[in-house]
MARKOL-259766 format. One record per residue (C-alpha): residue in one letter; z, x negated, y. Coordinates in Angstrom, 2 decimals. Layout:
BEGIN
<r type="A" w="Z" u="X" v="Y"/>
...
//
This chain:
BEGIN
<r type="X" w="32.52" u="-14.98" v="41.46"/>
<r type="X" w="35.88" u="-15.34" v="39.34"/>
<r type="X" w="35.26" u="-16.30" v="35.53"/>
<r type="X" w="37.21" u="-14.76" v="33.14"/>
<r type="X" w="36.10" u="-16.08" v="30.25"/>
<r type="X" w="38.81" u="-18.06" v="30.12"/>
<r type="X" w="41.49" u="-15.27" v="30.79"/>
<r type="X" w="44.37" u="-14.84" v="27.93"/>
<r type="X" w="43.81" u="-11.77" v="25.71"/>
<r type="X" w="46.63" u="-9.53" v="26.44"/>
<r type="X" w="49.09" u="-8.60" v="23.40"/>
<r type="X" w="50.32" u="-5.34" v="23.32"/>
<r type="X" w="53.08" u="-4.01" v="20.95"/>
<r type="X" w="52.57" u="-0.66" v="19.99"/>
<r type="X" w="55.35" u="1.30" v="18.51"/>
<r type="X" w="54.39" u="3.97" v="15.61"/>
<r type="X" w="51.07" u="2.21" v="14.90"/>
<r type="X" w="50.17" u="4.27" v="11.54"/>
<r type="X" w="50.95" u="7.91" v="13.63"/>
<r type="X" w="48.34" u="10.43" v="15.09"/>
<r type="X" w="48.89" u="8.40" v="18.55"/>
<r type="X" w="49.71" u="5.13" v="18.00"/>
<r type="X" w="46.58" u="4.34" v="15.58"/>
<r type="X" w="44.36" u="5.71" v="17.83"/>
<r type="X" w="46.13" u="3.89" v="20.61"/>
<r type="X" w="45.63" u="0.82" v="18.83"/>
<r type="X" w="41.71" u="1.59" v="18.17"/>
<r type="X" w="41.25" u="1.57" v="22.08"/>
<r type="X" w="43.63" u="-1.08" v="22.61"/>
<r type="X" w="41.02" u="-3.61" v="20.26"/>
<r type="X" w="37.87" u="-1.97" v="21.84"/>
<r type="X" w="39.04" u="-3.19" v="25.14"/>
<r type="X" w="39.23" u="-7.01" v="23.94"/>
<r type="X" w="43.50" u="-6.40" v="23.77"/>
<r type="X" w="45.19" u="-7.82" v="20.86"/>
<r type="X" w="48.06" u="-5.78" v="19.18"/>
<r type="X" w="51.12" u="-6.24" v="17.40"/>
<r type="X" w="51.45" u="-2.93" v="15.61"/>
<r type="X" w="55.06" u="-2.31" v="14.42"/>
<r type="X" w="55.49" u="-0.23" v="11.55"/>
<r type="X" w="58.39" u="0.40" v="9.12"/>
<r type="X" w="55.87" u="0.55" v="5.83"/>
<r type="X" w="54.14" u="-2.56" v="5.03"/>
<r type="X" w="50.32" u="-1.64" v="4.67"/>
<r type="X" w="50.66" u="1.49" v="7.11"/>
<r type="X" w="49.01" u="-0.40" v="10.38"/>
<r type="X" w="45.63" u="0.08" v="11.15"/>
<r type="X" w="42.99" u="-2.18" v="9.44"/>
<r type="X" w="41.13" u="-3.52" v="12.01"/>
<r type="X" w="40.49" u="-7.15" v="13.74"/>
<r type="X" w="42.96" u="-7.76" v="16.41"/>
<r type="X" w="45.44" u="-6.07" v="14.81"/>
<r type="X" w="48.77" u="-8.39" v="13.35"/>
<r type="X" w="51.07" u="-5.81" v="11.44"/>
<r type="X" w="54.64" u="-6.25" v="12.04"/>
<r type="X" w="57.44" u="-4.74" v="9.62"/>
<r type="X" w="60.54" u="-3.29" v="10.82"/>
<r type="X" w="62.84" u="-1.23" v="13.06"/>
<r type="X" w="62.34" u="-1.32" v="16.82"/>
<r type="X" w="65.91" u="-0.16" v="17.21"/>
<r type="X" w="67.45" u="-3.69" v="15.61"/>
<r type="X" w="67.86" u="-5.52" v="19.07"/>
<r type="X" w="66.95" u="-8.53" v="17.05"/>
<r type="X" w="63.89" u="-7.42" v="15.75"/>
<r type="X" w="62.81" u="-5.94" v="19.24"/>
<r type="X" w="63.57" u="-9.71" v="20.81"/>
<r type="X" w="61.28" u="-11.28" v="18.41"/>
<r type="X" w="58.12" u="-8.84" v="18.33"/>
<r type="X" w="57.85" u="-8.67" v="22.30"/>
<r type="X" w="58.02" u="-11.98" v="22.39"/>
<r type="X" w="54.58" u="-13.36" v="24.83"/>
<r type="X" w="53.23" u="-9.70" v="24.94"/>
<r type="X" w="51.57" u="-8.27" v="27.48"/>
<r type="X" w="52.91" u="-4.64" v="27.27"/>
<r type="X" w="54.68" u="-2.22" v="25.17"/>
<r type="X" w="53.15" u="1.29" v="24.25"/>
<r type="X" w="55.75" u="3.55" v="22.10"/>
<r type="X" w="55.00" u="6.72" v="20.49"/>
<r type="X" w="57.62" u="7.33" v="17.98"/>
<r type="X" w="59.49" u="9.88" v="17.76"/>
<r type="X" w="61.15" u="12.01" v="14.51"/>
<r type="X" w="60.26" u="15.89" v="15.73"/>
<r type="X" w="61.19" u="18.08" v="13.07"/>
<r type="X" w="64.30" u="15.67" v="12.21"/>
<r type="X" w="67.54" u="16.93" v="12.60"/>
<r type="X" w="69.46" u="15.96" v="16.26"/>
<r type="X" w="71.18" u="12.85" v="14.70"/>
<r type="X" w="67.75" u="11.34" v="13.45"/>
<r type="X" w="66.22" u="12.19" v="16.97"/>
<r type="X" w="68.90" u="10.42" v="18.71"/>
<r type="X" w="69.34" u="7.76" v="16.83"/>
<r type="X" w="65.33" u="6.48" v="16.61"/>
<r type="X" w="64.77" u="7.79" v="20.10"/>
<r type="X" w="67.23" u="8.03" v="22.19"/>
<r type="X" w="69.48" u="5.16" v="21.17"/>
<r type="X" w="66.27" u="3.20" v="19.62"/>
<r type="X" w="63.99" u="3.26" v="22.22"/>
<r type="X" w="65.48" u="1.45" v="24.75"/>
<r type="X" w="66.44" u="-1.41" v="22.65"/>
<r type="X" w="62.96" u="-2.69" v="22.47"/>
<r type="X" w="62.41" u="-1.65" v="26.28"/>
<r type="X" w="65.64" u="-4.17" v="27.31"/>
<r type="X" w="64.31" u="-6.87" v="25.21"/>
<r type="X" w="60.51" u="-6.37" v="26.53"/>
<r type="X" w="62.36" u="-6.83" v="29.99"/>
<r type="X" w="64.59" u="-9.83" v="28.82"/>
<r type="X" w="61.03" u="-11.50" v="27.65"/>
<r type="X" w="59.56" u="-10.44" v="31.21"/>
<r type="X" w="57.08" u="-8.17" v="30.00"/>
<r type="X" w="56.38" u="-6.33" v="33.42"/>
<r type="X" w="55.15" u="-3.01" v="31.64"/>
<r type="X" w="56.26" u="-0.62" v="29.31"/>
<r type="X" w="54.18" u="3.27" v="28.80"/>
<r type="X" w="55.90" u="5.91" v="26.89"/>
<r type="X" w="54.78" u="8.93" v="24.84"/>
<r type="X" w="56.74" u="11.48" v="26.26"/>
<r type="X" w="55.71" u="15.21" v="26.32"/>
<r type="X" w="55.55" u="18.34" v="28.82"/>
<r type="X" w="58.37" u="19.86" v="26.38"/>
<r type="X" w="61.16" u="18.39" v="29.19"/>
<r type="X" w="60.53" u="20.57" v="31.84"/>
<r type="X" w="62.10" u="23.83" v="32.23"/>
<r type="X" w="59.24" u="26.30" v="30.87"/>
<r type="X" w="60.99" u="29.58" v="31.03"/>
<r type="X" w="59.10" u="32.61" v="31.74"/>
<r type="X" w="60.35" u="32.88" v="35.35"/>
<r type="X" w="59.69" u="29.13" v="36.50"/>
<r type="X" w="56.28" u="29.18" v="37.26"/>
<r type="X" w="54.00" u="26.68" v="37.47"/>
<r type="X" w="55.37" u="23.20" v="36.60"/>
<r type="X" w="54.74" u="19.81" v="37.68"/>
<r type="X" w="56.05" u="16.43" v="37.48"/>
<r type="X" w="58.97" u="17.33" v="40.06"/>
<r type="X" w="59.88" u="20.49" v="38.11"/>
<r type="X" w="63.31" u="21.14" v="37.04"/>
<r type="X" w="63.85" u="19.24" v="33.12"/>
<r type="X" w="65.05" u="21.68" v="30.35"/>
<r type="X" w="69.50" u="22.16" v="30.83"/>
<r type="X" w="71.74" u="21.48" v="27.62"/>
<r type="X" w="71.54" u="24.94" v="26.80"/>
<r type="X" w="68.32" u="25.02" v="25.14"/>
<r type="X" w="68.06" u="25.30" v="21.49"/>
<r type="X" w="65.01" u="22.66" v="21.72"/>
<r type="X" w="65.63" u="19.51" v="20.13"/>
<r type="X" w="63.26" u="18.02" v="20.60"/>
<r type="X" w="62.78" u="18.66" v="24.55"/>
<r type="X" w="66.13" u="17.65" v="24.73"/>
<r type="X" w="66.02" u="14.38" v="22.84"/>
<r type="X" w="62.96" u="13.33" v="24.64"/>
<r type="X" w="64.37" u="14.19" v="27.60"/>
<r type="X" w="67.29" u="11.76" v="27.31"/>
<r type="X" w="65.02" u="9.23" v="25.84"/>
<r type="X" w="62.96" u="9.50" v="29.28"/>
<r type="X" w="66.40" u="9.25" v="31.37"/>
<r type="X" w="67.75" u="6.13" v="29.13"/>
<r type="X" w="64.46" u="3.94" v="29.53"/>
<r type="X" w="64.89" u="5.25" v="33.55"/>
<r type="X" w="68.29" u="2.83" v="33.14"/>
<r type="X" w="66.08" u="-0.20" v="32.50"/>
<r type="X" w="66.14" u="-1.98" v="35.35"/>
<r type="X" w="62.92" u="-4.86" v="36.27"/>
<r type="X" w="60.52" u="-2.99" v="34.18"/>
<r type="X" w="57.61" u="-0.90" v="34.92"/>
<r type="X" w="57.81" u="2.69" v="32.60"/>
<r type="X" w="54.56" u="4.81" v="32.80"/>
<r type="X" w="55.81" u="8.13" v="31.14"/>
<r type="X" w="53.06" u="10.22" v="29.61"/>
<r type="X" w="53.97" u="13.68" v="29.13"/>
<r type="X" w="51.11" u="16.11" v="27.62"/>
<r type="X" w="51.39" u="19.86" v="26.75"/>
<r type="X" w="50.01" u="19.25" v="23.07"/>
<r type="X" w="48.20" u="16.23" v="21.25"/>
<r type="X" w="45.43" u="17.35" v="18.96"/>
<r type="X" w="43.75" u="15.31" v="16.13"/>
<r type="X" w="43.41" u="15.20" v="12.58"/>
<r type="X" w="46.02" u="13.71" v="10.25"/>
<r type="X" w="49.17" u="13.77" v="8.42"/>
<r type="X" w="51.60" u="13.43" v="11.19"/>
<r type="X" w="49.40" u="15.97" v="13.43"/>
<r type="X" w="51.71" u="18.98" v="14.82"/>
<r type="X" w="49.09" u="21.10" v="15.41"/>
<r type="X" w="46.20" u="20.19" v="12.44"/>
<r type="X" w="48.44" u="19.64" v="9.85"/>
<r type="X" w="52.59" u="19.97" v="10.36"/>
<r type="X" w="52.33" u="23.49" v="11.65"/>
<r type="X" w="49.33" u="24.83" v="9.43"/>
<r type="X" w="51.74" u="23.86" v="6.16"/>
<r type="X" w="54.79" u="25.02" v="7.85"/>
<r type="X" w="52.74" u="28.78" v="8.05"/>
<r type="X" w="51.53" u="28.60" v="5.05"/>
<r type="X" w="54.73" u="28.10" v="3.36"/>
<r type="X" w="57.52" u="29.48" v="5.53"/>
<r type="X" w="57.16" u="32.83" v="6.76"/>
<r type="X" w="59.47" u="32.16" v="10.07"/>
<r type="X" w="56.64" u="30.08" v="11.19"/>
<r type="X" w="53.72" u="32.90" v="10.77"/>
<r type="X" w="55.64" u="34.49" v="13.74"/>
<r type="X" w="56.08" u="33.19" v="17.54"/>
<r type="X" w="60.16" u="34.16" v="17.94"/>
<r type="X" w="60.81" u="34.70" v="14.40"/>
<r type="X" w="64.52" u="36.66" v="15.63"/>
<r type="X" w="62.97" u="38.70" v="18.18"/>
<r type="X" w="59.78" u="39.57" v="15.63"/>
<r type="X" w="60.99" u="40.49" v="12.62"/>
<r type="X" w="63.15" u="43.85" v="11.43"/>
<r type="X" w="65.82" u="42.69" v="9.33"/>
<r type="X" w="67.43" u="46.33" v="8.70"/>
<r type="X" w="63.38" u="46.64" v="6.83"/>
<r type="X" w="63.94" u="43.60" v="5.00"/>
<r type="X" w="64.02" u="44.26" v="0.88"/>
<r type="X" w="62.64" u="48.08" v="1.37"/>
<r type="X" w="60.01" u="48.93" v="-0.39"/>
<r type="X" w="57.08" u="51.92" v="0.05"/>
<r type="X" w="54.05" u="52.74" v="-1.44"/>
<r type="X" w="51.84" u="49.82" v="-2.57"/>
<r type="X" w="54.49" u="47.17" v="-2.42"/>
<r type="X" w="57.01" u="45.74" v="0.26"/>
<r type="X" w="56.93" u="47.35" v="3.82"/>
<r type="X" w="55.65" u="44.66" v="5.71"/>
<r type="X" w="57.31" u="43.98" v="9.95"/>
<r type="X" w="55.03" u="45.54" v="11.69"/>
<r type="X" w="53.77" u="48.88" v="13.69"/>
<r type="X" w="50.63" u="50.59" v="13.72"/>
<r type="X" w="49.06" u="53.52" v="15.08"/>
<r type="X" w="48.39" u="56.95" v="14.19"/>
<r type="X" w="44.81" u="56.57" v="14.82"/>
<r type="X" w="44.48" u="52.82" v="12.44"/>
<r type="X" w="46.94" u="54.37" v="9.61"/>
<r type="X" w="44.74" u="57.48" v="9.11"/>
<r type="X" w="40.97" u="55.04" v="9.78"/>
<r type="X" w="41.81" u="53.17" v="6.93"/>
<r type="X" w="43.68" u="56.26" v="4.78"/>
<r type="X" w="40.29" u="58.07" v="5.37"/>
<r type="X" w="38.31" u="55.39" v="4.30"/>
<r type="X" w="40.41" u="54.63" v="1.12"/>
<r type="X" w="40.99" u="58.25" v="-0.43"/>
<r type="X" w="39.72" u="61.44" v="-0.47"/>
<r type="X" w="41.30" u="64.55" v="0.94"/>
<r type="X" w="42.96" u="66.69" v="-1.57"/>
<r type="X" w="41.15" u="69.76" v="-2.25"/>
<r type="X" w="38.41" u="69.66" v="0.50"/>
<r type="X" w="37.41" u="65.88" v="0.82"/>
<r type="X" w="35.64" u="63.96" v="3.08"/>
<r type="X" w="32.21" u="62.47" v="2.92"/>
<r type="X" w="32.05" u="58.68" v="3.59"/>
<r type="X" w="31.22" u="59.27" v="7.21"/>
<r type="X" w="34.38" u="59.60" v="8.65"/>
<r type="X" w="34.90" u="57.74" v="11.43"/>
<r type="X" w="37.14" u="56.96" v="14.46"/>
<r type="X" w="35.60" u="57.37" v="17.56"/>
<r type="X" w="37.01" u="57.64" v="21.44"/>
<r type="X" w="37.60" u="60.85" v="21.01"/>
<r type="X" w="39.54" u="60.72" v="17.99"/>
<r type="X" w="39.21" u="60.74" v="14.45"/>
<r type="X" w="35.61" u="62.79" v="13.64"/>
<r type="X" w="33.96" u="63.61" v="10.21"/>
<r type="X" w="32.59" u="66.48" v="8.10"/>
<r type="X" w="34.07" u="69.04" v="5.85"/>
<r type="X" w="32.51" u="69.59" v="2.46"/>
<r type="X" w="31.61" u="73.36" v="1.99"/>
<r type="X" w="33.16" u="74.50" v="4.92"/>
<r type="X" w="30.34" u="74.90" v="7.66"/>
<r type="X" w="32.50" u="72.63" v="10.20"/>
<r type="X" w="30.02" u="70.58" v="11.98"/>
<r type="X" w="29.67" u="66.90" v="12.36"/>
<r type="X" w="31.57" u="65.84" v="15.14"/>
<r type="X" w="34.15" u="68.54" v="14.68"/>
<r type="X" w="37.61" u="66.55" v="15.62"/>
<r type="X" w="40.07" u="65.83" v="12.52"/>
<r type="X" w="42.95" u="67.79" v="13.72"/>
<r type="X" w="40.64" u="71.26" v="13.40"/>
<r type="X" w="39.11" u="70.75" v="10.37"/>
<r type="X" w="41.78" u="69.16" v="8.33"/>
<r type="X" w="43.22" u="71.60" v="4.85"/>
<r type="X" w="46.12" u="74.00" v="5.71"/>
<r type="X" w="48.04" u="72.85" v="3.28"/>
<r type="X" w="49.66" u="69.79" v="3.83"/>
<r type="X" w="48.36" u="66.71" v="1.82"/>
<r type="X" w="50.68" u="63.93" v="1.15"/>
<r type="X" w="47.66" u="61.43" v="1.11"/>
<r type="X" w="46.69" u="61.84" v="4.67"/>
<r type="X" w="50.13" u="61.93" v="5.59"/>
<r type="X" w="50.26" u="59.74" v="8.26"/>
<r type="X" w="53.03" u="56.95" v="9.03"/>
<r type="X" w="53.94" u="55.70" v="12.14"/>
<r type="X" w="55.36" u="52.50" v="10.23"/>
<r type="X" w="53.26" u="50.01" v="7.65"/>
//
């Protein structure tokens, strides 16, 4: 039986170590018995926990990189700027990255694992199902972001003697500030009204934009006949006649009673509507 008691503790440098991924990267990374050097840029952003030595500084200074992979075990990096403009994405990740993946192999650390994401591959409607020999996203995408991190993956492919994992998931979920899903996107709906909407140029009707009808701005959208006069009926009365409270919509259409008038329950809308017409059950094919 082989002791390891006496095994080193490995040292692993994780990139990003206050984001959504790289803290909880560096929880596991302690639970395991693994030291960590966690680089941030802000002093007092690492995680707080034992076995965790908070570095300062920029992963993309070759000189810095030399001197924090220095008797590591592996590198782990997870930054990235999405939502930056192209320059800052290139610059941290594209350019940045594989200055701390040349000095990790210069210092003969045998490992390296990346935080890509599934954003590379070519996800048009028509492609199908995709897989990890699927075509990567062409320069003619207005992503980014799959294109950044799809030149980041090629330039740490260029490093030659060192092991990259590449880790490419659909979507990371988790609580805090950095989160794309829990928090980034919830603000971004809340306050922009492009991102309420899935392809803000093909969803919205710009030749609608500024017009106005009754009760307030007409809002990009359609509805039906049927929901424009459910909600009409339940709102208002009918001029002249009116309708009791019981108005409904069912399968068969939109069904209620006519005061006075002998029409039976049940009697369909279109029959026993007034002659005249009424400009509050007019009905609007737009909202």
């Amino acid at each position: 039986m082989v002791d390891v008691s006496d095994a080193p503790t490995p040292i692993v440098v994780v990139t990003g170590a206050n984001g959504l991924v790289g803290s909880r990267v560096c929880e596991k990374l302690v639970a395991a018995g693994a030291s960590v050097r966690a680089v941030v840029r802000r002093k007092g952003s690492a995680p707080q926990l034992a076995g965790v030595e908070e570095v300062v500084g920029d992963f993309g200074d070759a000189e810095f990189a030399r001197f924090v992979v220095q008797g590591v075990t592996a590198v782990v990096t997870t930054v990235h700027p999405m939502g930056s403009d192209e320059q800052t994405q290139r610059r941290v990740a594209v350019q940045g990255t594989p200055v701390i993946a040349r000095a990790a192999h210069d210092a003969g650390v045998t490992r390296l694992v990346h935080l890509s994401t599934a954003a590379v591959y070519d996800r048009s409607p028509t492609t199908g199902d995709v897989d990890e020999l699927s075509q990567l996203v062409s320069d003619d995408t207005d992503d980014v972001y799959a294109i950044t991190k799809r030149d980041t993956d090629a330039a740490l492919a260029e490093v030659d003697g060192l092991t990259t994992i590449l880790l490419r998931p659909p979507a990371i979920l988790g609580s805090g500030e950095s989160s794309v899903w829990n928090s980034l996107r919830p603000a971004a709906i809340r306050e922009e009204e492009d991102a309420r909407r899935a392809v803000p140029d093909k969803t919205r009707r710009p030749q609608l934009a500024g017009r106005r009808h009754r009760g307030g701005p007409r809002r990009d959208c359609r509805r039906s006949v049927r929901g424009t006069a459910r909600r009409r009926l339940y709102r208002r009365q009918c001029d002249g006649a009116g309708w009791r409270d019981g108005a409904r919509l069912s399968r068969d259409g939109l069904r209620g009673t006519r005061r006075g008038t002998g029409v039976a329950g049940g009697t369909s809308l279109d029959r026993s509507l007034p002659r005249r017409p009424s400009p509050r059950l007019g009905l609007d094919l737009d909202c």
